[in-house]
Every structure is written in C-alpha cells, then in structure tokens.
N, CA and C of each residue as an Amber inpcrd file, in Angstrom:
protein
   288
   8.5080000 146.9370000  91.5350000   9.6660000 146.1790000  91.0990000
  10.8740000 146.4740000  91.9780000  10.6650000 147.5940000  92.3580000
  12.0460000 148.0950000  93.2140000  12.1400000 147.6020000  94.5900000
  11.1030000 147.2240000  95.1580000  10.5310000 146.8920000  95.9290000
  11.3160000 145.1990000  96.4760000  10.8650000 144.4570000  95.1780000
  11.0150000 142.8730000  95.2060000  12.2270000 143.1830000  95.3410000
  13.2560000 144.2460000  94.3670000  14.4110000 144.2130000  94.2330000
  15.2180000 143.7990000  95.8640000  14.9850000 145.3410000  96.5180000
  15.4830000 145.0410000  97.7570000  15.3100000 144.0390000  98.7130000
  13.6940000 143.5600000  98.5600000  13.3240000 142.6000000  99.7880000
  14.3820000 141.4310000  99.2890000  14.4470000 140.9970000  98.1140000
  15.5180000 139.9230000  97.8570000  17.1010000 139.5630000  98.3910000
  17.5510000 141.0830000  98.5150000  18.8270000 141.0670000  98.9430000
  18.8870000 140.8450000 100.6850000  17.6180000 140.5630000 101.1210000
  17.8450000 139.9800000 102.7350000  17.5340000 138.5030000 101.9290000
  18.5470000 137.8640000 102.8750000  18.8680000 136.4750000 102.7070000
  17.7670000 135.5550000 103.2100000  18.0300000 134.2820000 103.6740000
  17.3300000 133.3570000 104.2450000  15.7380000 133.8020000 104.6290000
  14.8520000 134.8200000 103.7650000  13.7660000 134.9220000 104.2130000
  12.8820000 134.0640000 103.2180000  11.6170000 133.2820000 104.2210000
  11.0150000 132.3630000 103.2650000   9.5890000 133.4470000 102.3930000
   9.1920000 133.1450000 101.6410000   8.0620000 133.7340000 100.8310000
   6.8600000 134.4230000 101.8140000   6.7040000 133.9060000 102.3210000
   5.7810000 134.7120000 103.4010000   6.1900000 136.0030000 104.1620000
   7.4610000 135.9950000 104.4790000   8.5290000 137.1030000 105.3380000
   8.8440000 138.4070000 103.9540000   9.1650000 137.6870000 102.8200000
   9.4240000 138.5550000 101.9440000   7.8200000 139.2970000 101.0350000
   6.9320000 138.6530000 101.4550000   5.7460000 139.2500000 101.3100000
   5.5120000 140.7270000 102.0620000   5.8790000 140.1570000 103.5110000
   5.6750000 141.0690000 104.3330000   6.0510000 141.9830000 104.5980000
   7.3760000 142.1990000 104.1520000   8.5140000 143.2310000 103.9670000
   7.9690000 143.9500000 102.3130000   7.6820000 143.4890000 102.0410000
   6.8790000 144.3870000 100.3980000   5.8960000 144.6580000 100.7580000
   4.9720000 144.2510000 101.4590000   3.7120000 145.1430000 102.2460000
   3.9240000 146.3960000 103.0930000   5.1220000 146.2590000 103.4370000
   5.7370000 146.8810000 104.8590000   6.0690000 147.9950000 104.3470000
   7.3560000 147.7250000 103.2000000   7.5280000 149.1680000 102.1280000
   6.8550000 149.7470000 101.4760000   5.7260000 149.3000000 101.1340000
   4.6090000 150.2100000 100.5820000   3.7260000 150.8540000 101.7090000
   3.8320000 150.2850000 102.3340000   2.7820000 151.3630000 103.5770000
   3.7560000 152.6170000 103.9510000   5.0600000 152.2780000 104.0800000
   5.3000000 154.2070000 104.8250000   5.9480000 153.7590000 105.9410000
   5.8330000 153.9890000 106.8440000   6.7050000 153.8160000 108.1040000
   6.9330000 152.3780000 108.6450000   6.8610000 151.5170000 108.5380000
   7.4680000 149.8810000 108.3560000   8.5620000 149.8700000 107.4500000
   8.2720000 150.8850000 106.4580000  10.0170000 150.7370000 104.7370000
  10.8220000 151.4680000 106.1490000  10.6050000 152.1670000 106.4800000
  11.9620000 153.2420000 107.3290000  13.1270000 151.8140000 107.8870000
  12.1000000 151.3230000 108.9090000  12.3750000 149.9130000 109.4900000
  12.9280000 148.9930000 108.8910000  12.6300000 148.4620000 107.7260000
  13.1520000 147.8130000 106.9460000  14.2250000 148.1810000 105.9540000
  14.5140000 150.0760000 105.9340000  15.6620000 150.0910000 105.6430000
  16.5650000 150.2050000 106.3580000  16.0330000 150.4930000 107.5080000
  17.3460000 150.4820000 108.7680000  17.8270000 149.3050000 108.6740000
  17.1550000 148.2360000 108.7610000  17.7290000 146.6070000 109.0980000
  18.6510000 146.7410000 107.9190000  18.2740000 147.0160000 106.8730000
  19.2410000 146.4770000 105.2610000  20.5820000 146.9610000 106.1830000
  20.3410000 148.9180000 106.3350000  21.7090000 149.3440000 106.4950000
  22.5480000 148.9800000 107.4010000  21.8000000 148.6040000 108.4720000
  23.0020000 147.7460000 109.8210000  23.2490000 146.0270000 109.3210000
  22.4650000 145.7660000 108.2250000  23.0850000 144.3860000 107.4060000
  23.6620000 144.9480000 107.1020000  24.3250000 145.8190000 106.1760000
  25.5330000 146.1050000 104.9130000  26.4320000 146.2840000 106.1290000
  26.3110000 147.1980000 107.0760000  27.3760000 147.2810000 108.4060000
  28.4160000 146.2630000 108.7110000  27.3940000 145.5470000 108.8260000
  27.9670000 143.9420000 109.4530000  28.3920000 143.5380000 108.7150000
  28.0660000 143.5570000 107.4080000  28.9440000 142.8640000 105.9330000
  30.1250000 143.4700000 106.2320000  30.4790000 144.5100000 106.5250000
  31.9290000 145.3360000 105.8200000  32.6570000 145.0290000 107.4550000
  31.8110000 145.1430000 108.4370000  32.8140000 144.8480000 109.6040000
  33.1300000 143.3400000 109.4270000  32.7220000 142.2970000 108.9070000
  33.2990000 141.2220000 108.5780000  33.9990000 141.1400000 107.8810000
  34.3150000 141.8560000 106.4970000  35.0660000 142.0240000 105.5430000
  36.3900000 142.7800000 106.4860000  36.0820000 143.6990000 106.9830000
  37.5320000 144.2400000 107.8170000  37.8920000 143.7790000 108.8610000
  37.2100000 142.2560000 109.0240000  37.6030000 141.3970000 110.6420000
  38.8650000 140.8720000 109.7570000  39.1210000 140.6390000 108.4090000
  39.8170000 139.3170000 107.6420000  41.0860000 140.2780000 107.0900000
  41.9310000 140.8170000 107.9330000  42.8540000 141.2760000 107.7980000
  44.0460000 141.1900000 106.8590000  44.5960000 140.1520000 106.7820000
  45.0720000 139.1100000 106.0040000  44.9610000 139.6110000 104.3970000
  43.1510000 139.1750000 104.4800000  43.0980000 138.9540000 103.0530000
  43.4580000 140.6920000 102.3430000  42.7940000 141.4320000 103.5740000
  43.1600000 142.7650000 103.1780000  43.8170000 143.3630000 102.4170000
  45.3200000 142.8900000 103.1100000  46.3970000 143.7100000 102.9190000
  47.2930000 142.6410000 102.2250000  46.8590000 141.3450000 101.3220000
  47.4900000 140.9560000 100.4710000  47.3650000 141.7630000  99.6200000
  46.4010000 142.3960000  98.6730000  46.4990000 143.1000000  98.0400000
  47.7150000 144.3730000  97.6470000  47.8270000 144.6330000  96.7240000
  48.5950000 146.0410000  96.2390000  48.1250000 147.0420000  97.0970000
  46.6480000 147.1430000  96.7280000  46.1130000 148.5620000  97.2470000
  44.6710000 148.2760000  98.1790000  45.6480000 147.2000000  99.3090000
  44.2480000 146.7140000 100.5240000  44.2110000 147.9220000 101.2420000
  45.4760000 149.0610000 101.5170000  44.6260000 150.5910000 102.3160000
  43.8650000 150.8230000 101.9260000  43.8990000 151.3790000 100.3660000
  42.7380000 151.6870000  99.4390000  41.4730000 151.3820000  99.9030000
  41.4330000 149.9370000  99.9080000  40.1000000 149.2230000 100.0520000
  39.9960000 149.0970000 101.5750000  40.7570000 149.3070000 102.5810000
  40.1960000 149.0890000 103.7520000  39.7530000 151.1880000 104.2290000
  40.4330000 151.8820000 103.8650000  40.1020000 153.4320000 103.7340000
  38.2270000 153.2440000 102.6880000  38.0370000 152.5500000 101.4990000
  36.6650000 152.7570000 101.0440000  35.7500000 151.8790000 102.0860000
  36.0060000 150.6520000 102.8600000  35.1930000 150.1850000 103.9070000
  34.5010000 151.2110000 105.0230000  35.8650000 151.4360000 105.3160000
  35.7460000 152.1780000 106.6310000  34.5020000 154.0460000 106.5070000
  35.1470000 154.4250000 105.3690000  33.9640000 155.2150000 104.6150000
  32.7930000 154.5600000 104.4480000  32.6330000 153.9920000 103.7840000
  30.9320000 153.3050000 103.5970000  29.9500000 153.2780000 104.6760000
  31.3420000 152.3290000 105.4740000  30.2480000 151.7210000 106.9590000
  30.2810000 153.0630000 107.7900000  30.6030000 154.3750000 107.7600000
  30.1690000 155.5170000 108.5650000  29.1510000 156.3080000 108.0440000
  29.4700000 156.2550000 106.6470000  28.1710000 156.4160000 105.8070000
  27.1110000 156.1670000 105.9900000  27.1690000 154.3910000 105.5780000
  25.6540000 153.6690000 105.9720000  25.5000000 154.0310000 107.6490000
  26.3980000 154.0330000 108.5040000  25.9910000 154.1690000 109.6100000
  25.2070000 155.3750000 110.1260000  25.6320000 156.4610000 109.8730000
  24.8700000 158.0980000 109.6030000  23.4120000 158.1230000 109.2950000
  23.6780000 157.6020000 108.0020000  21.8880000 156.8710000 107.1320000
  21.0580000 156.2960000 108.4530000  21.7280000 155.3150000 108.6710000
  20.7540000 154.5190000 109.5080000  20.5760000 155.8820000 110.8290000
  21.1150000 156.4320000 111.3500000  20.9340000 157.4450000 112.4900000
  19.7290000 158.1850000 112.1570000  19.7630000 158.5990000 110.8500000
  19.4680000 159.9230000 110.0150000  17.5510000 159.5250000 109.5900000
  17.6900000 158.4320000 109.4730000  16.2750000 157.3350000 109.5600000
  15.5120000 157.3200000 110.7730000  16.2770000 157.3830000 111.8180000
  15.8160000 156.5330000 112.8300000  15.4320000 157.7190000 113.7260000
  15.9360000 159.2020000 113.2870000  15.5760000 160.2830000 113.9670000
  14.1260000 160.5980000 114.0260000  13.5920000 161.2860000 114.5830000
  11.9500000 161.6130000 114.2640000  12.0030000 162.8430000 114.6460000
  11.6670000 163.8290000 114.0570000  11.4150000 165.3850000 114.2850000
   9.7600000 165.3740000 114.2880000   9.4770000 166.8540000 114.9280000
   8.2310000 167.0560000 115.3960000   8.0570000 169.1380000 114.7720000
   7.0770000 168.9920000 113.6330000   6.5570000 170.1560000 113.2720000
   5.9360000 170.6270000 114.0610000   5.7160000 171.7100000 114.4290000
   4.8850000 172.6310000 115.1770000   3.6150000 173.0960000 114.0380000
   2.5880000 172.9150000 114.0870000   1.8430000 173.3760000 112.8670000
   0.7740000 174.4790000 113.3830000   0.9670000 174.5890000 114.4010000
   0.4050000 176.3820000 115.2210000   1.4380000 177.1360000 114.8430000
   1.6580000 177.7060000 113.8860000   2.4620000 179.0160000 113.9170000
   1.8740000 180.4230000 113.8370000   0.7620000 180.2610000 114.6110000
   0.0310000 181.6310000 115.3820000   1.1830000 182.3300000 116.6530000
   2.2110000 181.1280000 117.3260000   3.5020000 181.3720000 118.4800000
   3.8800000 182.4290000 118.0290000   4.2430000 182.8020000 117.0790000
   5.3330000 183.3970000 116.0400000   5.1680000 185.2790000 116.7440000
C-alpha cells in the first residue's frame, strides 16, 4: 500500500510506468533509484516555489517560509547524496 502510495505522487506516469516503479520498489536496489528521482522532484518543487519571489514575501512571515524551503531542499538534497553513496564491507576480517 505504501508503495502505490508513493508511485502516485510522480505525476504524468501512465499505468504501465507506475507498475514498474512498484516492481522496482519491491525488488531492493531500483526503490534507491526511484527514491532519488522523488527527492530531486521535491528539489525542483521548492526551487520553483523560491524562483516566485513576489509571492514570497507578500506574506507576513514569507522569511519564515523562504528560511523552511531553503532547509528542506538541503535536507532532501543530503538524502538524495546519502542514497546515492555506496560503501564497500570488507568481510575478511582475518586483516585485523
């Protein structure tokens, strides 16, 4: 269920694509992939949201909200780094 949840929140994908992306997350290393894409989508959401300046700082408290953007998207951005790393166990620890 959690699954459908996320594949839904990518947009314009037709039934076949969103199949594949729920196949993808259940196998294991295809979900990594497919959560990287979400997190450099949400990226791009908030750098569009902070392209619209304007609407920003009509607000009372648009610092507020342009200070919680700017957090998020370094956040999600970290995540996505933090994913995309691959470490390597040594499983001879006879070295020692």
């Amino acid at each position: 269920m959690k699954v459908n949840r996320l594949v839904k929140k990518f947009k314009h994908l037709d039934p076949s694509e969103e199949r594949a992306y729920a196949v993808s997350l259940v196998n294991g290393k295809e979900a990594l992939e497919i959560v990287g894409n979400y997190l450099l989508m949400e990226v791009d959401k908030i750098e569009h949201t902070l392209e619209d300046t304007e609407s920003l700082y009509e607000r009372s408290n648009g610092h507020l909200l342009v200070a919680t953007l700017l957090a998020r998207r370094q956040c999600l951005a970290k995540l996505h780094i933090l994913l995309k790393e691959q470490i390597t166990l040594d499983d001879d620890q006879s070295k020692e």
